[in-house]
Rosetta silent file (secondary structure, phi, psi, omega in degrees, C-alpha in Angstrom):
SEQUENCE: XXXXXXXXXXXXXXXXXXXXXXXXXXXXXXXXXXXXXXXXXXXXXXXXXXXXXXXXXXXXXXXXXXXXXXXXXXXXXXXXXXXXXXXXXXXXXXXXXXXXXXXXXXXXXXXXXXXXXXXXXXXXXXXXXXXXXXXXXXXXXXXXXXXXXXXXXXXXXXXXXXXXXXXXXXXXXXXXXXXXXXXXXXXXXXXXXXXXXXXXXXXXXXXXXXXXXXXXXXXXXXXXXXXXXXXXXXXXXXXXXXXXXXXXXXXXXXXXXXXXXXXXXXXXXXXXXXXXXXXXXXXXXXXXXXXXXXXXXXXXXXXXXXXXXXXXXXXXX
SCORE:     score description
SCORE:     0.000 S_00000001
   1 L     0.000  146.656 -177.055   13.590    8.530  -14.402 S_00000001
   2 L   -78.904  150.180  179.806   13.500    7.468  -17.821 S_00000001
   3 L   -48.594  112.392 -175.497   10.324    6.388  -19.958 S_00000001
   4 L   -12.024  124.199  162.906    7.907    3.530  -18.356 S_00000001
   5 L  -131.159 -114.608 -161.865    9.331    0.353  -19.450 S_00000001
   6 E  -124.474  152.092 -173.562    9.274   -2.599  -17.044 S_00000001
   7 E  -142.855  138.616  165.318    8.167   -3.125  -13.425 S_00000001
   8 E   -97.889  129.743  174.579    8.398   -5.568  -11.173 S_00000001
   9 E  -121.611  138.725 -164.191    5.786   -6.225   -8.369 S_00000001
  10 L   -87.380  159.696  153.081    6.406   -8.492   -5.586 S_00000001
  11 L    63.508   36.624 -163.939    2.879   -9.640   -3.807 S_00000001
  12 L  -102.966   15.391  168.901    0.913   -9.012   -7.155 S_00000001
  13 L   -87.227  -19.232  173.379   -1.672  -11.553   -6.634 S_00000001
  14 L   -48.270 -163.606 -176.489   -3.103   -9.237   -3.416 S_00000001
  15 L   -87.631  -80.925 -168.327   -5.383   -6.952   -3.330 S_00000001
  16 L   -51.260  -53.864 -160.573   -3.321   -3.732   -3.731 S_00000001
  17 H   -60.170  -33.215 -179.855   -0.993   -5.861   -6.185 S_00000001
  18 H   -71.954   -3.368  175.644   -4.047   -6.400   -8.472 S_00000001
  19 H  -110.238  -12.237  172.382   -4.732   -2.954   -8.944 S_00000001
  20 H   -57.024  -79.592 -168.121   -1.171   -1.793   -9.058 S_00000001
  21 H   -67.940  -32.777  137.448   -0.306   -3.895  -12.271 S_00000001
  22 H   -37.329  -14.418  159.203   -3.415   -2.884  -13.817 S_00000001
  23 H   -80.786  -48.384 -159.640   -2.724    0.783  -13.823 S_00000001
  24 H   -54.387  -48.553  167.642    0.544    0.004  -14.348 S_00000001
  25 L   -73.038  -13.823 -175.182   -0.241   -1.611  -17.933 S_00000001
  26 L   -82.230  -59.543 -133.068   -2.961    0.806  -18.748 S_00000001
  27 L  -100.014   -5.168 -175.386   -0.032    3.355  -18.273 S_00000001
  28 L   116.957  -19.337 -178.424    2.369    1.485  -20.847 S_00000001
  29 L   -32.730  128.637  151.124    4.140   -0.769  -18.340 S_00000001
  30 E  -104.693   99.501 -168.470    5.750   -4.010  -19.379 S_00000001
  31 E   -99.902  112.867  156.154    4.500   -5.814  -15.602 S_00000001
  32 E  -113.378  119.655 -175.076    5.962   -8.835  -14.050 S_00000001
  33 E  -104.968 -166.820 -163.747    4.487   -9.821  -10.903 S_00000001
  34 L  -140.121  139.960  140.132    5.460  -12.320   -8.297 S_00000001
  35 E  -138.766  169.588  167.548    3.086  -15.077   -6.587 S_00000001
  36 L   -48.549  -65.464  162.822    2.329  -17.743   -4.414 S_00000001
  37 L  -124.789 -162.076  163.818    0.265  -19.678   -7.312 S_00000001
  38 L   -49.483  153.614  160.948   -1.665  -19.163  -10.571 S_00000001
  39 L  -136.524  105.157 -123.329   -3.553  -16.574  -10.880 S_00000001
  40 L   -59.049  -42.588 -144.156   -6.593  -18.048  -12.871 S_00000001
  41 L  -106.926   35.269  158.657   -8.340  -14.274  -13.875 S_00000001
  42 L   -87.825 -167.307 -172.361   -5.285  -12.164  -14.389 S_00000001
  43 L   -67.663  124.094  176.867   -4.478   -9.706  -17.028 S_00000001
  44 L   -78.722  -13.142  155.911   -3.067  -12.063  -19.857 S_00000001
  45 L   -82.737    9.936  154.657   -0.323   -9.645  -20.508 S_00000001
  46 L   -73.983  122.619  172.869    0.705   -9.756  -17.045 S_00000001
  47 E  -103.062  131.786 -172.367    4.079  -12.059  -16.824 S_00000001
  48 L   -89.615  163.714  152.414    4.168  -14.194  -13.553 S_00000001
  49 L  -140.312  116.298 -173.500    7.145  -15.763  -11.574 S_00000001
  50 E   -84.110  163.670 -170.994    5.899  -18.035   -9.314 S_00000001
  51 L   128.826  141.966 -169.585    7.286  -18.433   -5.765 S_00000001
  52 L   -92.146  145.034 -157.671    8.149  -17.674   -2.689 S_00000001
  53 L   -89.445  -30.704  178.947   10.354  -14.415   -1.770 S_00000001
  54 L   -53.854  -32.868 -141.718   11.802  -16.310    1.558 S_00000001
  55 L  -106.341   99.647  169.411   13.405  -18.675   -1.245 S_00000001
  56 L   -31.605  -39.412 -153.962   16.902  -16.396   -3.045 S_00000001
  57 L   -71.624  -33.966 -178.498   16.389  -18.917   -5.788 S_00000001
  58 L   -99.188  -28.094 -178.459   12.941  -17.383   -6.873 S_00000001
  59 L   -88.240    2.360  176.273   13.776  -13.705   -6.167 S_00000001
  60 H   -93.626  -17.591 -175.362   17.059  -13.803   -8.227 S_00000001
  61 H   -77.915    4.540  143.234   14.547  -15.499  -11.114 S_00000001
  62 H   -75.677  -59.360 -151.673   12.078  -12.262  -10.597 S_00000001
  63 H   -77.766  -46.276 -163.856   14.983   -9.863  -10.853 S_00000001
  64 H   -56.267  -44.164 -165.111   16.505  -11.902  -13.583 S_00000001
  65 H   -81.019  -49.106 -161.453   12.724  -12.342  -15.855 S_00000001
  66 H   -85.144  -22.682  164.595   11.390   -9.009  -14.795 S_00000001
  67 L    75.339   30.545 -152.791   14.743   -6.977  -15.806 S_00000001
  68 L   -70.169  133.601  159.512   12.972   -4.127  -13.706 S_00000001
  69 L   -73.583  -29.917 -170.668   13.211   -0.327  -14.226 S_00000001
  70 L  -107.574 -140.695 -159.174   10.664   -0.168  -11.275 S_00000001
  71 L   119.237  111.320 -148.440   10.274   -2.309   -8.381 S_00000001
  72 E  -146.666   87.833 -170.567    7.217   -2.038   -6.034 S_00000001
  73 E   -69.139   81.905  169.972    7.797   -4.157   -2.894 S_00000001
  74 L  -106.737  -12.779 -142.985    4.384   -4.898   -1.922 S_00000001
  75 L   -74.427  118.174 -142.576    4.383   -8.602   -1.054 S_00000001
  76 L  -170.812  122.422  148.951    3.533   -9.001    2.712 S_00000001
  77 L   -57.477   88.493 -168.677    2.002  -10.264    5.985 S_00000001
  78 L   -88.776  -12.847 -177.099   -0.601   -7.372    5.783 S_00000001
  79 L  -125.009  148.207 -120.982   -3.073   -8.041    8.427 S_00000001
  80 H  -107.908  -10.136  138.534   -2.113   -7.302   11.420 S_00000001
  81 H   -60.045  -30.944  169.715   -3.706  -10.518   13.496 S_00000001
  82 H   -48.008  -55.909  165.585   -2.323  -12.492   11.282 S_00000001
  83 H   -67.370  -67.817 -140.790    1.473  -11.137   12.033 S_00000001
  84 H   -76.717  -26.170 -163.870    0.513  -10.913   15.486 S_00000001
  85 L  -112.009   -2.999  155.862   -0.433  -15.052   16.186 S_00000001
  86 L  -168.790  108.271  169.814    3.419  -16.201   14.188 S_00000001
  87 H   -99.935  -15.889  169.789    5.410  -13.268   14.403 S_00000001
  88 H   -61.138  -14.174 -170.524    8.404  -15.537   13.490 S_00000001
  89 H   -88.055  -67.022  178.821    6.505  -16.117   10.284 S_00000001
  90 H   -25.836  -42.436 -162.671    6.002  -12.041    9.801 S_00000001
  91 H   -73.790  -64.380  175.862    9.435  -11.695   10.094 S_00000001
  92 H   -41.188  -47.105 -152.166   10.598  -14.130    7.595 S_00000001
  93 H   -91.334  -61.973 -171.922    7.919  -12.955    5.029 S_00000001
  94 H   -74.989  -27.346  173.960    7.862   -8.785    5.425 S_00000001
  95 H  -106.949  -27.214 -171.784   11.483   -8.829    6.683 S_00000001
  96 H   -92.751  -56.779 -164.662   14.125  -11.847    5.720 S_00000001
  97 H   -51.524  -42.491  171.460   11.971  -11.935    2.141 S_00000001
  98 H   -64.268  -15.962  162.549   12.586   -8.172    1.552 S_00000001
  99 H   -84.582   -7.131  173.582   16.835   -8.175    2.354 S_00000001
 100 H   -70.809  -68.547 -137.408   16.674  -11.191   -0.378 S_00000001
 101 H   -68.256  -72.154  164.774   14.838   -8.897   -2.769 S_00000001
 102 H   -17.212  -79.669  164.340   17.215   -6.162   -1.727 S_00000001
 103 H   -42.001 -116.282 -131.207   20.599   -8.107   -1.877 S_00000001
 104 H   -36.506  -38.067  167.756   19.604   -9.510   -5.056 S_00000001
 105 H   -75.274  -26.925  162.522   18.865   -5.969   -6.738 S_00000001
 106 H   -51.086  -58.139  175.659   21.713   -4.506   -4.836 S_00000001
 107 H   -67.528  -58.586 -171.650   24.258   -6.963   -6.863 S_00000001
 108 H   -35.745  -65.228 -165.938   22.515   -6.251  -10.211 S_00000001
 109 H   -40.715  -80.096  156.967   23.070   -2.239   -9.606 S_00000001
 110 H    27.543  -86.146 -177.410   26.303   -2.900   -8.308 S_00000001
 111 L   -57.260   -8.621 -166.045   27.364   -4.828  -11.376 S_00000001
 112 L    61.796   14.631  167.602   25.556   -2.058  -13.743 S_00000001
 113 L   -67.381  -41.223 -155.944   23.330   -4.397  -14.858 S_00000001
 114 L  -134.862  150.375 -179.922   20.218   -3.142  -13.488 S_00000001
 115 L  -152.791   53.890 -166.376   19.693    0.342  -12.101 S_00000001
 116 L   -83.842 -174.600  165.798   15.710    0.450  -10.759 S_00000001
 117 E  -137.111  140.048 -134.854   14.175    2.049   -8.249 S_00000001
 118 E  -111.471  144.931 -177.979   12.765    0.391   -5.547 S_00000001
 119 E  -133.787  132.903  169.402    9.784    1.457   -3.601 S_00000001
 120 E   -93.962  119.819  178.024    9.338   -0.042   -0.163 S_00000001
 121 E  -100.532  113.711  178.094    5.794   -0.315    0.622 S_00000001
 122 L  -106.011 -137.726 -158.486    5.666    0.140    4.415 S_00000001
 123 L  -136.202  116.506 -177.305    3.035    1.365    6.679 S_00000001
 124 H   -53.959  -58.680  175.250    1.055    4.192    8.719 S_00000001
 125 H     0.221  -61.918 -156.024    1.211    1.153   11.224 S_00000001
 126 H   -47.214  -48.013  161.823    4.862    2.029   11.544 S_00000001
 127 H   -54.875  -31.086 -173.022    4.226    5.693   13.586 S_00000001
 128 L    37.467 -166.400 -153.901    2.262    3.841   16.324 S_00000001
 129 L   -71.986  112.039  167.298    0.454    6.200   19.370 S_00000001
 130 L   -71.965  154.160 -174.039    2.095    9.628   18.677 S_00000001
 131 L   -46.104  171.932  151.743    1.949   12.335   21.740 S_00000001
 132 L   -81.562  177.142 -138.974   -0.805   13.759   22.519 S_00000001
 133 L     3.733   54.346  151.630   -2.332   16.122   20.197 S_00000001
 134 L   -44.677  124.142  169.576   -0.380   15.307   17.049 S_00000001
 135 L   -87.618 -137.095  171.176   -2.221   16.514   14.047 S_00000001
 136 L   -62.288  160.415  175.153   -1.496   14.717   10.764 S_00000001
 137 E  -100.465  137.999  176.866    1.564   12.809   11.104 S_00000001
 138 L  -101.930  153.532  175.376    4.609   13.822    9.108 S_00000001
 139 L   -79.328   39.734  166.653    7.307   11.791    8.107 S_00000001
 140 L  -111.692    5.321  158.641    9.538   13.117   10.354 S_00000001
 141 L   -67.436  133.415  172.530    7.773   11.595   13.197 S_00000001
 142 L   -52.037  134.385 -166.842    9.149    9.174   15.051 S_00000001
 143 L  -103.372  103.454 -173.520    8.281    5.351   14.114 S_00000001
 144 L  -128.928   85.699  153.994    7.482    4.109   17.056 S_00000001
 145 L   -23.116  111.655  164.991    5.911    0.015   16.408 S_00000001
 146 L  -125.124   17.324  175.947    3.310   -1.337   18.332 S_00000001
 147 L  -132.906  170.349  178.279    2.258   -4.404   16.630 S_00000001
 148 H   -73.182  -26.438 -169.435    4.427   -7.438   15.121 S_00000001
 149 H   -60.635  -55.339 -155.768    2.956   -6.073   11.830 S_00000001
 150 H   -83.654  -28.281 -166.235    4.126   -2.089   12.154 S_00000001
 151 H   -80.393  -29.704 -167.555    7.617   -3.445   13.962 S_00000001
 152 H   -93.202  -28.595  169.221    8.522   -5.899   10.913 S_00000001
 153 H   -60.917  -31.549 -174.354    7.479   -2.779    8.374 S_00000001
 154 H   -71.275  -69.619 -172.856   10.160   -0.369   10.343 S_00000001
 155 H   -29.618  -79.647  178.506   12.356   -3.184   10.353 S_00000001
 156 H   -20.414  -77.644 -160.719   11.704   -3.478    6.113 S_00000001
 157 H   -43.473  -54.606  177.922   12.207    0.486    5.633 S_00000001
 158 H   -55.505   -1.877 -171.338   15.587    0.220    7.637 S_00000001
 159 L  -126.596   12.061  162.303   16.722   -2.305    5.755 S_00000001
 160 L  -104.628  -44.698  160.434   15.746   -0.563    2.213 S_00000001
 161 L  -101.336   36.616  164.250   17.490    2.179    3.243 S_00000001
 162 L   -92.003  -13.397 -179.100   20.477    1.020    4.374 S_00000001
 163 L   -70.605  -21.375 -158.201   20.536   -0.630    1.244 S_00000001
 164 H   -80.368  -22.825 -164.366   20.531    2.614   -0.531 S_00000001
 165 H   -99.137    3.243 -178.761   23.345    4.286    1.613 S_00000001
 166 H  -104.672  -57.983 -148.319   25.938    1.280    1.340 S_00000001
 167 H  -113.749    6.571 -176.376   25.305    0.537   -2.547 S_00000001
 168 L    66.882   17.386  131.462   23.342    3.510   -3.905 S_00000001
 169 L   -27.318  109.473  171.305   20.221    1.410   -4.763 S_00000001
 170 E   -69.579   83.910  144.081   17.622    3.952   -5.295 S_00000001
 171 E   -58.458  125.953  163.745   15.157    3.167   -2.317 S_00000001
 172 E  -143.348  121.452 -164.705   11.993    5.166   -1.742 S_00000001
 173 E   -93.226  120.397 -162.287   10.495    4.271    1.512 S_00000001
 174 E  -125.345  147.824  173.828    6.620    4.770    1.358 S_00000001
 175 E  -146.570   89.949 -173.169    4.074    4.920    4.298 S_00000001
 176 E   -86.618  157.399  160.689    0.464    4.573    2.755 S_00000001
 177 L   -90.221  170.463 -159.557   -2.514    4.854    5.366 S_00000001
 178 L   -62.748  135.553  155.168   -5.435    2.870    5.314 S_00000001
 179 E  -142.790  170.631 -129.876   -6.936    2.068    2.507 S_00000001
 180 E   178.699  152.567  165.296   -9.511    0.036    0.928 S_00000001
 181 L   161.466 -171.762  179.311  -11.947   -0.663   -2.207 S_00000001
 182 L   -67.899  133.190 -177.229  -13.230   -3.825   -4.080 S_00000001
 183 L   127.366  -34.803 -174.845  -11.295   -7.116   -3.877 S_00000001
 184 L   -43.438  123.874  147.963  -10.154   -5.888   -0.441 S_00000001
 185 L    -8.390  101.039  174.221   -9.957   -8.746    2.419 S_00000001
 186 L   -60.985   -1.674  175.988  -13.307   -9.277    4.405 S_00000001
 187 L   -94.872  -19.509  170.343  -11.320   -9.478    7.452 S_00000001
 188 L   -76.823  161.820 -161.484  -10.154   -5.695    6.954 S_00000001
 189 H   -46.284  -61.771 -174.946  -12.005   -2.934    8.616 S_00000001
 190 H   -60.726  -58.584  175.059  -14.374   -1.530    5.731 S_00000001
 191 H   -64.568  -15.000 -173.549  -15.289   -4.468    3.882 S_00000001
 192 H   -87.716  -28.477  179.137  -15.886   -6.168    7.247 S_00000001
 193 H   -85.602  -38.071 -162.786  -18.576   -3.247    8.480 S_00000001
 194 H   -83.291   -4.120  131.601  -20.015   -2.974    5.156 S_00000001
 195 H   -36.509  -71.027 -122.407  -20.979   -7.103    4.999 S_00000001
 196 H   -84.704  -37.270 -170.262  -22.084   -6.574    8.540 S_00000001
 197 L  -103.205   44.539  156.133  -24.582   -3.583    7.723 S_00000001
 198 L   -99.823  -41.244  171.706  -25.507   -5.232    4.006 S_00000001
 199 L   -73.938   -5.052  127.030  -26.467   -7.997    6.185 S_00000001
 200 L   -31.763  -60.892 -162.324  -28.739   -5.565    8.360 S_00000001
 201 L   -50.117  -52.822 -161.537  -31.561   -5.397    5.196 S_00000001
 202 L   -98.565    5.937  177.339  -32.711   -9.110    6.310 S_00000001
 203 L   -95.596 -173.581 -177.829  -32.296   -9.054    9.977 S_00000001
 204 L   -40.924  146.601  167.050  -35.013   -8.088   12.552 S_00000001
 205 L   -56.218  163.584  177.034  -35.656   -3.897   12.589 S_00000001
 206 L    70.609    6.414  176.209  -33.754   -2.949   15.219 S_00000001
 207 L   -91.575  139.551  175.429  -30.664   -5.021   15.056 S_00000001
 208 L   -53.832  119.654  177.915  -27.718   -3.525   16.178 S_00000001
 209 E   -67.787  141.123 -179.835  -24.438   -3.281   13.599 S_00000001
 210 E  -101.293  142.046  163.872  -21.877   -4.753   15.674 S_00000001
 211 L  -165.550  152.191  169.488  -18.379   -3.839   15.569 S_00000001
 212 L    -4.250 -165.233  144.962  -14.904   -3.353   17.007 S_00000001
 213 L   -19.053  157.873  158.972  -13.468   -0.070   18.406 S_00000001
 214 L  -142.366    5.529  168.572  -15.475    2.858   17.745 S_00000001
 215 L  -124.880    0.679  155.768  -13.450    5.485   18.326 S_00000001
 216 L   -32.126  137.018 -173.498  -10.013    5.109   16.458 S_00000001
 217 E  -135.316  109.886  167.049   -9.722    8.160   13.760 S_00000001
 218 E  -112.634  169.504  173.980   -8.209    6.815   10.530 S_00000001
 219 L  -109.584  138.163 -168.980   -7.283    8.119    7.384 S_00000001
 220 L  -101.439  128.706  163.444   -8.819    6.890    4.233 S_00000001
 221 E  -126.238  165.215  160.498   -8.094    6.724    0.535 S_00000001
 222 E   -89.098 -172.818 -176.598   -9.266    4.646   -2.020 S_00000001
 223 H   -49.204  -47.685  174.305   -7.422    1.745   -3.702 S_00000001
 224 H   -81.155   -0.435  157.897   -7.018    3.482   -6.550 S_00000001
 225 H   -52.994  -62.916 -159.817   -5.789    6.383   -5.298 S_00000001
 226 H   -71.091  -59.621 -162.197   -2.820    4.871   -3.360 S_00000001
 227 H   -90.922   32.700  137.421   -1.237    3.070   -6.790 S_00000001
 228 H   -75.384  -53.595 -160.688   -1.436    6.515   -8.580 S_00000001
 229 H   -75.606   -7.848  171.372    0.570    7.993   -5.971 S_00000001
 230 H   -92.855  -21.185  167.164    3.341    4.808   -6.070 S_00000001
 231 H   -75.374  -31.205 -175.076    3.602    5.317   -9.908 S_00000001
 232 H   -64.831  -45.812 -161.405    4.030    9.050   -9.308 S_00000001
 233 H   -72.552  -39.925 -167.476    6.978    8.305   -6.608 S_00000001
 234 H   -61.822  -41.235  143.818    8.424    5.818   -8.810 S_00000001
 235 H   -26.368  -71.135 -159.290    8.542    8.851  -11.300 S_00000001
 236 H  -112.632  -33.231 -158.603    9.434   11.545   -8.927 S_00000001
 237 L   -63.542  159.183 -170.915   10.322   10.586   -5.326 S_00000001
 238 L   -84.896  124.452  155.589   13.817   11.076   -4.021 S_00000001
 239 L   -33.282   79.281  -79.608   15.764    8.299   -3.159 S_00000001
 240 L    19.518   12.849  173.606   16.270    7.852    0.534 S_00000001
 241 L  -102.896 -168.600 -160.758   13.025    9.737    1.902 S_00000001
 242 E  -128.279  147.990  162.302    9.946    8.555    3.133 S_00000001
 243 E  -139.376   91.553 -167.632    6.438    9.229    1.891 S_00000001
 244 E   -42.503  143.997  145.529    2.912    9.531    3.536 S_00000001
 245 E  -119.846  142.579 -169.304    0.289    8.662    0.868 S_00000001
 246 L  -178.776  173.481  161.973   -2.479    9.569    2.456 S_00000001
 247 L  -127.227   16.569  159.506   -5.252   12.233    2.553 S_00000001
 248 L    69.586   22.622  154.286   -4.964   14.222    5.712 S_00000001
 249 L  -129.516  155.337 -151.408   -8.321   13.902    7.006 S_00000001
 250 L  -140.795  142.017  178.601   -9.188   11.761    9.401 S_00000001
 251 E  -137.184  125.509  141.364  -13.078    9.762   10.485 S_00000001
 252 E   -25.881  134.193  156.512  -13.809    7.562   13.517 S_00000001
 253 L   -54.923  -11.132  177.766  -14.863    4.135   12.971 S_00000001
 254 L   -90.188  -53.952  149.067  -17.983    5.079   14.322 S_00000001
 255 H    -1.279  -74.628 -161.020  -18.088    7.782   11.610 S_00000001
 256 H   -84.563   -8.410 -177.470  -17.580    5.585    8.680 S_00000001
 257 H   -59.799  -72.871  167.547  -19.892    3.035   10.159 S_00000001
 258 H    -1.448  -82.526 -156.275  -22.636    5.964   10.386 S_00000001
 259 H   -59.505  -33.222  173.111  -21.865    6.716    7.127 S_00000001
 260 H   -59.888  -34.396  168.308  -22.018    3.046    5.469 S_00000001
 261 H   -67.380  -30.919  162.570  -25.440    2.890    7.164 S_00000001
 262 H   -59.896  -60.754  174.972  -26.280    5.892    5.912 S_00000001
 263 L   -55.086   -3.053 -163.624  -25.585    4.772    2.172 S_00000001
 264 L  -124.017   -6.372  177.429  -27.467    1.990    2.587 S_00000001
 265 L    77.005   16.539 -162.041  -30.765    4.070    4.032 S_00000001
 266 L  -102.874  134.852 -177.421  -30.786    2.168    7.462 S_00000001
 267 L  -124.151  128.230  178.226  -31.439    3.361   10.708 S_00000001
 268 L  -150.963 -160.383 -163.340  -29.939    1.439   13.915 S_00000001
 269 L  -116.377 -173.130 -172.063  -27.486    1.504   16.948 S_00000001
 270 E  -139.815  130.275 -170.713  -23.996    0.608   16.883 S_00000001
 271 E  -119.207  119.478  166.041  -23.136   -2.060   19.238 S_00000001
 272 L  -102.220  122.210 -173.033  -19.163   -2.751   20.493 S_00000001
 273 L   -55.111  141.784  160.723  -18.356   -6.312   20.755 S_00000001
 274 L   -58.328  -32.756 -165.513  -15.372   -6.613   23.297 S_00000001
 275 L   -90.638   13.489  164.960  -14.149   -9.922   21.471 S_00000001
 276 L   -79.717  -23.722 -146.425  -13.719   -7.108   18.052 S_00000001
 277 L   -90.301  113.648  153.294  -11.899   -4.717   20.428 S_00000001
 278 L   -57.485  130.559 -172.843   -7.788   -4.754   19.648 S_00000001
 279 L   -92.736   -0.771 -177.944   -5.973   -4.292   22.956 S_00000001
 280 L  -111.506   19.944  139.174   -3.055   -2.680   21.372 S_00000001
 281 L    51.264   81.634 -167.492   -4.571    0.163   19.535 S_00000001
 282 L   -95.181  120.140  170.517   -3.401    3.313   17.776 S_00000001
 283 L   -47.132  -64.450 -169.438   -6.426    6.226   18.902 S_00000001
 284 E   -94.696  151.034  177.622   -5.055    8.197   15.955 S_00000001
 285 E  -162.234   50.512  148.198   -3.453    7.602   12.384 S_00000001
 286 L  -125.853  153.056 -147.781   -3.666   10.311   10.115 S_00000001
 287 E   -85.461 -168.853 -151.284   -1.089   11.111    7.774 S_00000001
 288 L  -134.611  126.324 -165.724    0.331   14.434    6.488 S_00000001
 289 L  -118.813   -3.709 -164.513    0.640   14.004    2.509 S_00000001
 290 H   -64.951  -42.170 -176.811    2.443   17.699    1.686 S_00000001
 291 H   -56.011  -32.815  178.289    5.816   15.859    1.030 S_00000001
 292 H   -72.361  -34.285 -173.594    4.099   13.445   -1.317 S_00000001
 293 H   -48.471  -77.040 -148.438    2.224   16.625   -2.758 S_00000001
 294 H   -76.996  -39.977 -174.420    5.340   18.775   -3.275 S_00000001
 295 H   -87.579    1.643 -168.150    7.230   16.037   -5.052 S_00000001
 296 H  -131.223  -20.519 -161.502    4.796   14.409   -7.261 S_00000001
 297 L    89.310  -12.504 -158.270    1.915   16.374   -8.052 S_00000001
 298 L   -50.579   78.361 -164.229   -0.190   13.833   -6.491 S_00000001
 299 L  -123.084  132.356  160.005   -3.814   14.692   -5.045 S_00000001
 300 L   -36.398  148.121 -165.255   -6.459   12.358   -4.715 S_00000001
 301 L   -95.322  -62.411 -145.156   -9.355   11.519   -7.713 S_00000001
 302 L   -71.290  125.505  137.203  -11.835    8.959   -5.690 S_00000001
 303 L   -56.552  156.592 -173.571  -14.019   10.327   -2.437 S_00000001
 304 H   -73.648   -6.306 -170.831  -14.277    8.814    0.571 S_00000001
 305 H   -82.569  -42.856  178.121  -18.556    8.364   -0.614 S_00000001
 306 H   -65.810  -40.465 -174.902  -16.717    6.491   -3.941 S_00000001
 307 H   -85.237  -23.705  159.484  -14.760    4.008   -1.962 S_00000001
 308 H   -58.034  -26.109 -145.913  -18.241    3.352    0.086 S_00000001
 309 H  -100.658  -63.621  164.572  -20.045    3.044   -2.994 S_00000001
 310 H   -21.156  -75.977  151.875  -17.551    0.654   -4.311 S_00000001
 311 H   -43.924  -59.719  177.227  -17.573   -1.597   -1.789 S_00000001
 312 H   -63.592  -14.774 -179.401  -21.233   -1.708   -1.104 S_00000001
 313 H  -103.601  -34.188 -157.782  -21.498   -2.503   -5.366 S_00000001
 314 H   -68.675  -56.775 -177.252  -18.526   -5.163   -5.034 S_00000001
 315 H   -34.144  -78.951 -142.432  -20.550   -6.832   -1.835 S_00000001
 316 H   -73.438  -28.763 -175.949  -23.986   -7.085   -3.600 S_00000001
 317 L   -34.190    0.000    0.000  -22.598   -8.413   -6.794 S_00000001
């Protein structure tokens, strides 16, 4: 790939999108994002196109304004109740919005106007419960969807690369694993235990932290981690593979609860609520990262202690 010039990011009012186009300009970037609405506090040399990706009218006016060398599909029903209670709406948004996106960059190449390369931001979500004793998952594991969320991400990747084998669209199909830091969603797993045990300090001694599952074993990175490793593939990764980002170790939720309780000096129980408990369930999710490794250089900076710390400084703020 040729020297950083301009990237487009769909979904760059999120959480991940806000930290994406901030590296991304730090690194030299000329960054056009995509949103819903304004976005009051952003970077003033970030240029928006407002709009929704379901509409062709506003995604050929991203591809037209952002002119992209990059493209970094993050824009998405990411949590996975959410997709699950109007999966016709999931579909439309992670799947009908992303063959728009697709088409519409597909004719630019085509025509030799445009010639980026597109990174599909999927999902661990996507492997769903692998045999038993799988170690990390590689991407040559089978993607086998067990939520509306991880079913409309498979759906996405197959339909990024199919773009790449009918028009030679450079597609790189990415499958980060959980991750987290500040700004992140109070409804996702980390920021949601560490409110619940910052909100321990004033209750009675002995109240329990309550929470979900307690034995799922995910893999963790921080925020900042994950949009190193999507500027590295948009650098290096090959054009029709897949890519864990991930760090190949794997903690319980009861684990990181421990540990957030730990960081915080507190000593209690751990109580699991039933109405927290997801009936569909992956036990395991951690990913295998040597493909991302061998092609990018890539290793995580930030500990899993850093993305606790983070959080636990963003909360108290």
């Amino acid at each position: 790939m040729s020297a950083p010039r301009r990237a487009l990011v769909t979904g760059a009012a999120g959480f991940v999108g806000r930290h994406l186009t901030a590296a991304l300009l730090a690194d030299g970037w000329t960054v056009t994002g995509t949103a819903l609405a304004p976005v009051p506090d952003a970077d003033p040399a970030l240029h928006w196109v407002l709009g929704d990706l379901r509409d062709e009218t506003h995604v050929a006016e991203a591809v037209a304004q952002g002119r992209p060398d990059l493209v970094v599909h993050l824009a998405a029903i990411s949590h996975l109740p959410t997709a699950a209670s109007n999966p016709a709406l999931a579909w439309e948004t992670n799947v009908t919005a992303t063959v728009r996106l697709l088409h519409a960059l597909g004719q630019a190449h085509t025509a030799g106007v445009l010639a980026p390369r597109v990174l599909i931001i999927g999902s661990a979500e996507q492997y769903g419960r692998q045999p038993v004793g799988t170690d990390a998952i590689a991407e040559t594991a089978p993607l086998l969807p067990r939520t509306v969320y991880a079913a409309t991400k498979t759906a996405q990747e197959v339909a990024g690369l199919q773009a790449w084998r009918a028009t030679g669209l450079p597609v790189i199909a990415v499958r980060p694993f959980n991750h987290s830091g500040a700004g992140q969603d109070a409804r996702f797993l980390l920021p949601a235990l560490t409110a619940r045990a910052l909100a321990l300090r004033a209750a009675p001694a002995g109240t329990p932290l309550v929470l979900g599952n307690t034995t799922p074993v995910r893999d963790f990175l921080h925020v900042e981690d994950v949009v190193a490793a999507y500027i590295a593939l948009g650098h290096h990764g090959t054009p029709g593979d897949a890519y864990n980002v991930a760090s190949g170790e794997g903690r319980s939720v009861r684990a990181v609860a421990e540990r957030i309780l730990s960081r915080l000096g507190i000593s209690t129980t751990l109580h699991e609520d039933p109405a927290l408990v997801r009936p569909v369930d992956v036990p395991t999710l951690v990913g295998d990262p040597a493909r991302l490794h061998a092609a990018t250089g890539w290793r995580p900076r930030r500990s899993f202690d850093d993305l606790l710390d983070d959080l636990l400084d963003a909360a108290t703020l």
